[in-house]
C-alpha positions in Angstrom: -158.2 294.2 169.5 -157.7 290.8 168.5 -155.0 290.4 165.8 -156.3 289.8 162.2 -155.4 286.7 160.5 -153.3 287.1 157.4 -153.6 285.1 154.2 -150.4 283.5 152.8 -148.2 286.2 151.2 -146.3 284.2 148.6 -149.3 284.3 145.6 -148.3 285.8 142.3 -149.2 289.5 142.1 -148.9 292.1 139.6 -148.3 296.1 140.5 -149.5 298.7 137.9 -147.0 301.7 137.6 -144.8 299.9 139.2 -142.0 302.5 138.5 -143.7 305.7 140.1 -143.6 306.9 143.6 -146.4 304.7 145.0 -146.0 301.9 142.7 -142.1 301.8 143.5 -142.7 301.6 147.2 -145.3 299.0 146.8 -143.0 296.7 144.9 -140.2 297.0 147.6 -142.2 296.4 150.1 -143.4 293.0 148.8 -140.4 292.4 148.0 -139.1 292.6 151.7 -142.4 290.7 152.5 -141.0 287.6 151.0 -143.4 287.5 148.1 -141.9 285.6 144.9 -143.1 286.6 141.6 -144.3 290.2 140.7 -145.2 291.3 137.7 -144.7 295.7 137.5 -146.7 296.8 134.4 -144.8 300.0 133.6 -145.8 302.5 130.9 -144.0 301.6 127.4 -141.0 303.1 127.2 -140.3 304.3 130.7 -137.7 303.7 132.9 -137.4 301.1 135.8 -134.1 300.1 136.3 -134.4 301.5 139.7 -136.8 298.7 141.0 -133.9 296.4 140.0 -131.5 297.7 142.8 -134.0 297.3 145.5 -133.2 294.4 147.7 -134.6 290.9 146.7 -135.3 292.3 143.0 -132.3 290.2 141.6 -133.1 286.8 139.8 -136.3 286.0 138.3 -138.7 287.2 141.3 -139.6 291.1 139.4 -141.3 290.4 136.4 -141.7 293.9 133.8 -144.1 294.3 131.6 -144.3 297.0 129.5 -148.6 297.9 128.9 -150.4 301.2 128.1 -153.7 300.9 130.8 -156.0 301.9 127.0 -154.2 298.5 125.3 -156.3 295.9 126.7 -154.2 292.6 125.6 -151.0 294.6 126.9 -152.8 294.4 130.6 -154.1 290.8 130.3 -150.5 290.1 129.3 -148.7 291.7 132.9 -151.7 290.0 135.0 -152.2 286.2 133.0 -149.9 285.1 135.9 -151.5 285.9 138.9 -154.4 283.4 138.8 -155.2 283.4 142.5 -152.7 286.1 143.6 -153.6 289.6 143.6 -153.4 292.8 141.7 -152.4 296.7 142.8 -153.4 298.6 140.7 -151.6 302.1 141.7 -151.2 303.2 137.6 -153.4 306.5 137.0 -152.2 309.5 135.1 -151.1 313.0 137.1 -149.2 315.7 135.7 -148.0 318.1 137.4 -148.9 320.6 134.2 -152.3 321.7 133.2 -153.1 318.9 130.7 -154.2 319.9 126.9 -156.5 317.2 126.4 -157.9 316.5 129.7 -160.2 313.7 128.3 -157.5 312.3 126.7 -154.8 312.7 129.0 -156.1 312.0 132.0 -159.7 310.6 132.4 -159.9 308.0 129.5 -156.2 306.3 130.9 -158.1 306.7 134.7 -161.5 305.6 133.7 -160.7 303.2 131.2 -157.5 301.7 132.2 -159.1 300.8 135.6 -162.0 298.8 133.6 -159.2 297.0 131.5 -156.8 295.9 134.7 -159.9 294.9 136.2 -161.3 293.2 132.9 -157.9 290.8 133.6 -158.2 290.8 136.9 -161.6 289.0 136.3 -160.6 287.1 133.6 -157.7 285.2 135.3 -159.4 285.0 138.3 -157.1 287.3 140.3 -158.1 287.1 144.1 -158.5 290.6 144.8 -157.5 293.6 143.7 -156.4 296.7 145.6 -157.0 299.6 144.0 -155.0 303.1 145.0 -157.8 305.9 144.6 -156.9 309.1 146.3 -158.4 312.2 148.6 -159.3 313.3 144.9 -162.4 311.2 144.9 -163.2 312.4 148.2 -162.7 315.9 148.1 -163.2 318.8 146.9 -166.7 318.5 148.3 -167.9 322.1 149.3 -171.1 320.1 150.1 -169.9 318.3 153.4 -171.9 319.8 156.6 -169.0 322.3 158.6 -169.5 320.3 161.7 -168.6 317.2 160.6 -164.9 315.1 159.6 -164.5 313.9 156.4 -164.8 309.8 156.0 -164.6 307.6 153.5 -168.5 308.3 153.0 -167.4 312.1 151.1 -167.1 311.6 147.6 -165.2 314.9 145.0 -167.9 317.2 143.7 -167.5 316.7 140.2 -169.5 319.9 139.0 -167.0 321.6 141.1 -164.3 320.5 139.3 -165.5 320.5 136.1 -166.3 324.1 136.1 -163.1 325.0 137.7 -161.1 322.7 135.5 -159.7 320.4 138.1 -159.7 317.5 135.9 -157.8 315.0 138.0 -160.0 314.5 141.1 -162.5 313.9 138.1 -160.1 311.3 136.6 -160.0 309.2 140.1 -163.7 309.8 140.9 -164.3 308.6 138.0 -162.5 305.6 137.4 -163.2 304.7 141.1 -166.7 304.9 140.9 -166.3 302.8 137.7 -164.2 300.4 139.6 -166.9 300.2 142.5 -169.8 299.1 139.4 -167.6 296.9 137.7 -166.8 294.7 140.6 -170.1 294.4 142.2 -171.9 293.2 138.5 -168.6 290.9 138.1 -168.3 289.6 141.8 -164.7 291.0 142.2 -163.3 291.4 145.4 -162.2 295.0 145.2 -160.8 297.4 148.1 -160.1 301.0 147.6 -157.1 303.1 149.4 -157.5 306.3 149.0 -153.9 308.2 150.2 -153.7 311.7 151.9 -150.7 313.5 149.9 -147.5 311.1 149.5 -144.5 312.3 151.2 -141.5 310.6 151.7 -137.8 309.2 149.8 -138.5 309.0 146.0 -137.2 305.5 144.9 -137.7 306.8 141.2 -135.8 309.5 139.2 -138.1 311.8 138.4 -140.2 314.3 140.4 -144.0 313.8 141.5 -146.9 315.4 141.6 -147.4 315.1 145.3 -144.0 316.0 146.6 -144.0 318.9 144.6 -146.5 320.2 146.7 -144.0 320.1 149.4 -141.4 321.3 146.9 -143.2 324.4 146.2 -143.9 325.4 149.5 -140.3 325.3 150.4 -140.3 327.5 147.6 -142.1 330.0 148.6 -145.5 328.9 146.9 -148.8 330.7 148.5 -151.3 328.6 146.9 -153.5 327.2 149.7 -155.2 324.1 148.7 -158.5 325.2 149.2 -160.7 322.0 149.3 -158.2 320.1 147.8 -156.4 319.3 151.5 -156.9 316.2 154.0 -153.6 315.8 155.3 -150.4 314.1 153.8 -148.9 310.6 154.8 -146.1 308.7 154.4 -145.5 306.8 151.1 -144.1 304.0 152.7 -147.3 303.7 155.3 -149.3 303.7 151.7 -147.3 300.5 150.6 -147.8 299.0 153.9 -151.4 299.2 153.8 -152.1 298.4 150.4 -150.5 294.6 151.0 -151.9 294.5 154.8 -155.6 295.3 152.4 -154.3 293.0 150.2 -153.9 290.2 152.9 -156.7 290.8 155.1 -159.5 288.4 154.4 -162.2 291.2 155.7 -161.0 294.1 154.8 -164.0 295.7 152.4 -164.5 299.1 150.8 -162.6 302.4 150.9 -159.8 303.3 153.3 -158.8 306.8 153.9 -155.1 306.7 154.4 -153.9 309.8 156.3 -152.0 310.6 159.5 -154.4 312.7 160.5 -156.9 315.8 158.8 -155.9 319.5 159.9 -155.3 322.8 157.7 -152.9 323.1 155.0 -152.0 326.4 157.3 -150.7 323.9 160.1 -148.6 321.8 157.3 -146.9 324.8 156.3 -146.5 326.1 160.0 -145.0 322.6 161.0 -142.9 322.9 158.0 -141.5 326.0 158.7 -140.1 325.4 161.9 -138.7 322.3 160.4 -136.8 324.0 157.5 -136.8 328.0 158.8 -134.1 328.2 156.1 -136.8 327.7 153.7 -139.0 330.8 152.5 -142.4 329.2 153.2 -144.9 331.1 153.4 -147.1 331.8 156.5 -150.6 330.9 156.4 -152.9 333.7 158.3 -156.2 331.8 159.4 -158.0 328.9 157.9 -156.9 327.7 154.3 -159.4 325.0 153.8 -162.4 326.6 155.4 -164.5 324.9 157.9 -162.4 321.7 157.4 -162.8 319.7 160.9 -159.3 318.6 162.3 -158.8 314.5 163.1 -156.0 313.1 164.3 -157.1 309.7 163.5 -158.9 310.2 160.7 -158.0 306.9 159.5 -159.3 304.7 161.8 -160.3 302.0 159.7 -156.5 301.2 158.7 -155.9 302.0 162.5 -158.1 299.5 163.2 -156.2 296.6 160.9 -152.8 297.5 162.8 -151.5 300.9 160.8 -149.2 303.0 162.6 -148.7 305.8 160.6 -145.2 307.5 160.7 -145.1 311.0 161.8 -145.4 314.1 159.7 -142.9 315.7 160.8 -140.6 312.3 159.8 -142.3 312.1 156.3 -141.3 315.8 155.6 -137.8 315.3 156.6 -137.4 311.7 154.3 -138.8 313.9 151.4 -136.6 317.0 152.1 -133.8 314.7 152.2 -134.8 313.2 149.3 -136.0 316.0 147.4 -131.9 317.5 147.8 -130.3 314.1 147.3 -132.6 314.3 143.8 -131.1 318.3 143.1 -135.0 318.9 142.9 -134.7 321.7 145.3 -131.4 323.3 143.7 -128.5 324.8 145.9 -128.2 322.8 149.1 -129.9 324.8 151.9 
């Protein structure tokens, strides 16, 4: 394949939640890509002093801005300056607690916050924007035929959810679909990545939700992630993907970004003989039922030039990590 041209990679761009795991990893990496001025919007009051050691952050190239996605102005303020440039928008609430106020917590910052970066985007005539969805808006989706793989073309059942209270694949369906109709009555180029579970070295303090999955399996934990499983993928292969979107004239739609689709049963199993100092728990059968296996799953990043780091090489980064962190207690 022929390779695809890139655009110039020194425009003015602005990351949202620029101080969690994704958001972290996609400021460093345009950083090491030579890019400028970028503006992180970080949520008021937060912590990132730890974007500040990573390499080319010194001097006046990071730009903070601290905006709550619900206060519109706040958001125009982070993304004013890059008329021309780009936005990531990677900011979306996930706890890893059961939220009180799901509404409030979690699908009003999704849903709403996405309409106001965009809203700025649009307004200061931001060349694209890349926004980070997640598997969340794909699946669950008990609905997709037995036989088939998941693509980008599955979208979360959000009856499902609703009735079983799995509010944030609602938050990111929503707000993505929302993102979708905004852009096509506004004319704003828009491309969606939707990530796989994020393993890999956390850049930030504090623990996330999608390494604690991998956190409580080393534990011990026996919940299966029934419909709720693609596949997990390197954090750093998500930052790499979002600016390759980013620059790639033609790139259009939704991306699933995965190394690959199998059981949550072979995760653990892989895992296991990884860590077998670790009491994980062995899976007996299927744990997402009738989910078809892919070991290139994401073949439209493929396609653009992705090579996605191994799984087995993602676990161990986040293991490391996870102990460097004292998130997995005594040292095993």
């Amino acid at each position: 394949m022929a390779a695809t041209k890139l655009i110039n990679t020194k425009e003015p761009v602005c990351v949202t939640g620029a101080n969690g795991f994704i958001g972290s990893w996609v400021i460093k990496t345009l950083l090491d890509q030579g890019y400028t001025t970028v503006h992180a919007s970080i949520f008021p009051g937060s912590d990132p002093s730890h974007l500040f050691s990573l390499p080319g952050a010194a001097g006046d190239r990071l730009v903070v801005h601290e905006a709550d996605l619900l206060d519109a102005e706040a958001m125009r303020k982070a993304i004013e300056g890059c008329a021309g440039g780009g936005v990531f928008h990677v900011a979306s609430p996930c706890t890893l607690e059961d939220p009180v106020d799901p509404q409030k917590e979690l699908v009003d910052p999704a849903v709403k916050g996405t309409l106001n970066v965009l809203a700025a985007a649009k307004m200061y005539n931001v060349r694209r924007v890349v926004l980070t969805s997640s598997i969340s808006a794909m699946v669950p989706n008990p609905g997709w035929p037995g036989n088939k793989v998941f693509d980008e073309s599955s979208w979360t059942d959000l009856d499902y959810c609703i009735a079983r209270q799995k509010w944030y694949p609602v938050s990111k369906t929503l707000a993505e679909k929302a993102a979708w109709e905004f852009a096509e009555m506004n004319k704003l180029d828009v491309v969606a990545i939707l990530p796989g579970t994020c393993l890999g070295q956390l850049l930030q303090p504090c623990l996330n939700a999608s390494c604690d999955v991998l956190q409580q399996l080393l534990q011990g934990s026996k919940d299966t992630q029934e419909y709720h499983w693609l596949g997990v993928v390197h954090v750093k292969d998500v930052a790499k993907a979002q600016t390759l979107l980013f620059q790639t004239p033609n790139a259009s739609g939704r991306y699933l970004c995965t190394n690959g689709i199998y059981q949550f049963s072979d995760f653990a199993d892989r895992v296991s003989r990884l860590f077998p100092q670790f009491p994980i728990h062995r899976f007996d059968g299927e744990t997402d039922p009738g989910l078809v296996a892919c070991k290139d799953a994401a073949r439209r990043l493929i396609n653009l030039g992705i090579v996605f780091t191994p799984v087995e090489d993602a676990v161990r980064d986040t293991v490391d990590s996870l102990k460097a962190k004292g998130f997995l207690g005594q040292e095993n």
